[in-house]
C-alpha positions as CSV (number, residue, x, y, z in Angstrom):
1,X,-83.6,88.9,8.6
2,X,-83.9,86.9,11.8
3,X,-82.2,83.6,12.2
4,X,-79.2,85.1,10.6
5,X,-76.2,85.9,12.7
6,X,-74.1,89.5,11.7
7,X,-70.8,88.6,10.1
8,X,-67.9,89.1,13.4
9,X,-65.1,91.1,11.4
10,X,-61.8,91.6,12.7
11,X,-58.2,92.6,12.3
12,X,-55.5,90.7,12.8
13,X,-51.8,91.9,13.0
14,X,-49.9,89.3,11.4
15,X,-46.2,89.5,11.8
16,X,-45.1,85.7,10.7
17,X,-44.2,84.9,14.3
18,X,-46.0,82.4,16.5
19,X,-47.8,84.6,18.6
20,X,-49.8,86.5,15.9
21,X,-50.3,83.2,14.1
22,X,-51.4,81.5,17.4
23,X,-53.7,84.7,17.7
24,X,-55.3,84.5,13.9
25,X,-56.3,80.5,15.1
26,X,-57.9,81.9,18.4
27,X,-59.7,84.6,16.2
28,X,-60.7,82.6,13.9
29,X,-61.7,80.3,16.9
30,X,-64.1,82.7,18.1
31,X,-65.7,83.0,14.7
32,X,-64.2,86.0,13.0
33,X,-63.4,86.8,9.6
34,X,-60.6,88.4,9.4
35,X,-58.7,90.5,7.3
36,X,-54.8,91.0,8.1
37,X,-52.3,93.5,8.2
38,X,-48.4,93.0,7.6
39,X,-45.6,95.6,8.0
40,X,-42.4,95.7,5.8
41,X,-40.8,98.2,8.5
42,X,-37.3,97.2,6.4
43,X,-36.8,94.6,9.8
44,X,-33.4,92.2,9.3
45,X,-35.7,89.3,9.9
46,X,-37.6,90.2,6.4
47,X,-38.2,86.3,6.5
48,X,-41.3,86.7,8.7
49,X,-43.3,88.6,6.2
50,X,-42.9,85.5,3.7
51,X,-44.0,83.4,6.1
52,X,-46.9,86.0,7.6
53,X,-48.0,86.0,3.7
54,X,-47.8,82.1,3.8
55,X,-50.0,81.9,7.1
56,X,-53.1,84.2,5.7
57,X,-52.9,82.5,2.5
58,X,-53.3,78.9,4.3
59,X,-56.2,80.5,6.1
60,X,-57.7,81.7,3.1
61,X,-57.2,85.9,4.3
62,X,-57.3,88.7,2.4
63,X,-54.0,90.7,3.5
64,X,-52.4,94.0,3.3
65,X,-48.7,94.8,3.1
66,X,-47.6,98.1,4.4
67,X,-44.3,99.3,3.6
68,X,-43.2,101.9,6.4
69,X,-40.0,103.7,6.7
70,X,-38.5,103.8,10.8
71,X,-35.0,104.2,9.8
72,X,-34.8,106.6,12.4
73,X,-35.2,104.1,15.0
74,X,-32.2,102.8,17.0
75,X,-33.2,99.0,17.1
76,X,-30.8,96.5,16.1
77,X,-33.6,94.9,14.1
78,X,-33.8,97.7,11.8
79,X,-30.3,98.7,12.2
80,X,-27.8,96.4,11.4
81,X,-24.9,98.6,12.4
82,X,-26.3,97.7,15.9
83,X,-25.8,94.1,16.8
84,X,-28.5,92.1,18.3
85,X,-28.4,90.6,21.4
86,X,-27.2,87.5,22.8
87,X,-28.2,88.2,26.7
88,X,-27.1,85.5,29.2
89,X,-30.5,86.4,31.2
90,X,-33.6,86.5,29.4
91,X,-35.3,87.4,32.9
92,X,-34.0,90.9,33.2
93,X,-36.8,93.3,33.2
94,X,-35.1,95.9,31.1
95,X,-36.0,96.9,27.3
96,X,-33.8,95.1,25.0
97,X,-32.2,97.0,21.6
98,X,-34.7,95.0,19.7
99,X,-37.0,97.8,21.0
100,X,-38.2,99.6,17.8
101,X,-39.6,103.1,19.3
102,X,-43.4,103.8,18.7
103,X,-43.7,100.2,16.9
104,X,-47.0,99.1,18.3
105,X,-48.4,102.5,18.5
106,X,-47.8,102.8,14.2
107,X,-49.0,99.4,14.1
108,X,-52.3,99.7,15.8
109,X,-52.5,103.2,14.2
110,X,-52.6,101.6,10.8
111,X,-55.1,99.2,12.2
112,X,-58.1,101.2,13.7
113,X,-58.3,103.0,10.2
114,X,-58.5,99.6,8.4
115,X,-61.1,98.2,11.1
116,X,-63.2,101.6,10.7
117,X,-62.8,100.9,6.7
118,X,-64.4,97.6,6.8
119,X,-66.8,97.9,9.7
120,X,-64.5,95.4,12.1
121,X,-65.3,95.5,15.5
122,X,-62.0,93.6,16.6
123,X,-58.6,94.1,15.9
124,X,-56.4,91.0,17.5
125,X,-52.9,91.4,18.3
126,X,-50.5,88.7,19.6
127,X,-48.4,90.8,22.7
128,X,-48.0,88.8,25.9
129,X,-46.6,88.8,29.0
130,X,-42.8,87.7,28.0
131,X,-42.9,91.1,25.4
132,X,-43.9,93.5,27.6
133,X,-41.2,93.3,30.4
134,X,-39.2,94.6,28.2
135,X,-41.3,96.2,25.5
136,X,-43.4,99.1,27.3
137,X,-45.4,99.1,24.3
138,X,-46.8,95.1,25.0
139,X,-48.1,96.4,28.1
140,X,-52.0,95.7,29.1
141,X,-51.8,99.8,30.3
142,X,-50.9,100.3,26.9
143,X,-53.2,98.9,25.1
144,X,-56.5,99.6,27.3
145,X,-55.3,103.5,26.9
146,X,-54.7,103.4,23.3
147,X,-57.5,101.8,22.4
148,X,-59.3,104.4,24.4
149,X,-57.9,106.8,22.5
150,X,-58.0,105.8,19.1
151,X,-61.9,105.7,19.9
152,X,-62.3,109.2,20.4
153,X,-61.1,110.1,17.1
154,X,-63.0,107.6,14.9
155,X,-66.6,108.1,13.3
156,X,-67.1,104.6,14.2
157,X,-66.8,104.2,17.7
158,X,-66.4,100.6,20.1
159,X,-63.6,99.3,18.5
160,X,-61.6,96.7,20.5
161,X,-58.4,95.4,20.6
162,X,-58.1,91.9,22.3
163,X,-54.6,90.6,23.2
164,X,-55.7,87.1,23.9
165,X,-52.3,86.0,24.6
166,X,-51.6,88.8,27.0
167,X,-50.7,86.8,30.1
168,X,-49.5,83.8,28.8
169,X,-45.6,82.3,28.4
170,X,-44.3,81.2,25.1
171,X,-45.1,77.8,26.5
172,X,-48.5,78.1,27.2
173,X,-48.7,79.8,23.6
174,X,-47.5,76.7,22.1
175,X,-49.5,74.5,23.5
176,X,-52.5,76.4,22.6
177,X,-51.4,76.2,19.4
178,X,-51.2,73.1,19.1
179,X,-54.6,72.8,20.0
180,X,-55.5,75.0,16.9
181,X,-53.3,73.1,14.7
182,X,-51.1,75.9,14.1
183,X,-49.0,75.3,11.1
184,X,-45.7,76.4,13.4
185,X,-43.4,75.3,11.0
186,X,-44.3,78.3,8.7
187,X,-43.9,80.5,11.6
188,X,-40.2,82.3,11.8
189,X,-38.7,84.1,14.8
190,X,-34.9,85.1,14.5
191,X,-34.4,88.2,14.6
192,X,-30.9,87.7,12.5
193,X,-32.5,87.3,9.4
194,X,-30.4,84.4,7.9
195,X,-31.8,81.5,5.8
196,X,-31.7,79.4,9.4
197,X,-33.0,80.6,13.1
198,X,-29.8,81.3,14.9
199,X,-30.8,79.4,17.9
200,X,-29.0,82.3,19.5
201,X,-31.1,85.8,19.6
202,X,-33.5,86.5,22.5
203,X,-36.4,85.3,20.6
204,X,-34.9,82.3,19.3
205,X,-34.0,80.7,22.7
206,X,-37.9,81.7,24.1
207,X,-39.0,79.5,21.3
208,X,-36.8,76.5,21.4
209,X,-37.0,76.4,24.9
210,X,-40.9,76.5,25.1
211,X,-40.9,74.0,23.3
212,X,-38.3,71.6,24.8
213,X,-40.7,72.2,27.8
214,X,-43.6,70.8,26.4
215,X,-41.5,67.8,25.1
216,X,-41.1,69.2,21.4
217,X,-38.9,70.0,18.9
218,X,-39.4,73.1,16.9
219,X,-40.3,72.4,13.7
220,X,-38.5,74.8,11.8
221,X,-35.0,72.9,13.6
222,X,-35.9,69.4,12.6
C-alpha cells in the first residue's frame, strides 16, 4: 500500500559492552527494528552477557543466546590459565592475548544466517578504530571483504554490515552515547570477570579514561 514505509530490520551484535550498546542506540536511531544476537563463548567476563540481556530487554528486543564452544583458542579471556594483560602502553600496535582467533568471523557467521532468516537488510556491529590495531578482525578490510563474501553464498543477497563506530575513539563513543541516552551503567567491560571492573585490564583503563576526558565518571565506578 502506498503511504506506508517497509519495516528497516536489522541485526545487532550485542556483547554488553559500550560499543555494541552505543551501536543498538545508533540503529535504532536510524529507525531499525532490531533483533539481537549474544554469544556465551564461555568468556571470564560472563558478566557482559547479563548485562547485554539487560540492554535488549530495556529496549524492548527480541534476543538470541548462542552458546559456542572456542576452547581451543589461546586468549586469556577464554583461558584463564593465561593471564590477562596489564600493558603499560595501550598505543602499541600489536594484537593483545585478549585476541580470541576467528571471533568476529563466527560472530558475523552466526549473524548473516539470522539476517537471511528474518529478511534484515543490516546487521550492526560495534568494532572501531581502538579494536582493530590490535584485533585484525576489527579491521574496515575485514569487514568490507567478509561481507562480500558471506553474500555470495546467501539466497538473499545485499546484506550489509555497518560499523558505525568504525573510526571513532572510546571518547567520541561516549559522547555519542550520551547523546542517545545510553544506559552506560548497565554496560560492563572488564575483561577479569569479577563482581567489580578491575580498573586495571586494557579495556578497563580505555573506558575510565574516555571518560575522565569528557569530564565524567563512569557510572559503573561511582
Amino acid at each position: 500500500m502506498r503511504g506506508i514505509s517497509r519495516i528497516k530490520k536489522g541485526v545487532i551484535l550485542l556483547s554488553g559492552g559500550i560499543d555494541s550498546a552505543t551501536t543498538l542506540y545508533f540503529a535504532k536511531k536510524k529507525g531499525y527494528r532490531l533483533t539481537a544476537l549474544i554469544f556465551d563463548y564461555s568468556q571470564r567476563h560472563k558478566k557482559e552477557i547479563e548485562c547485554a540481556k539487560k540492554i535488549a530487554r530495556i529496549n524492548k528486543i527480541k534476543y538470541y543466546i548462542e552458546k559456542i564452544n572456542l576452547s581451543w583458542a589461546k586468549s586469556s579471556l577464554t583461558n584463564k590459565k593465561i593471564g590477562v594483560p596489564l600493558r603499560r602502553n595501550l598505543n602499541k600496535k600489536e594484537i593483545p592475548p585478549t585476541y580470541v582467533s576467528g571471533r568476529n568471523i563466527i560472530f558475523l557467521s552466526y549473524a548473516f544466517s539470522l539476517a537471511e532468516s528474518i529478511k534484515a537488510d543490516k546487521i550492526f556491529i560495534g568494532a572501531h578504530i581502538q579494536d582493530y590495531s590490535g584485533y585484525p578482525d576489527c579491521r574496515p578490510e575485514f569487514i568490507y571483504a567478509f561481507q562480500q563474501a558471506a553474500n555470495r553464498g546467501l539466497k538473499k543477497k545485499g546484506i550489509k554490515i555497518v560499523a558505525p563506530l568504525i573510526d571513532k575513539t572510546k571518547k567520541d563513543i561516549i559522547r555519542l552515547g550520551v547523546n542517545f541516552k545510553v544506559p552506560f551503567r548497565y554496560t560492563w567491560s572488564c575483561y577479569k570477570g569479577a563482581a567489580a571492573p578491575c580498573e586495571k585490564c586494557d579495556s578497563c583503563r580505555f573506558r575510565i579514561e574516555a571518560f575522565n576526558k569528557l569530564g565524567m565518571v563512569d557510572p559503573i565506578l561511582s
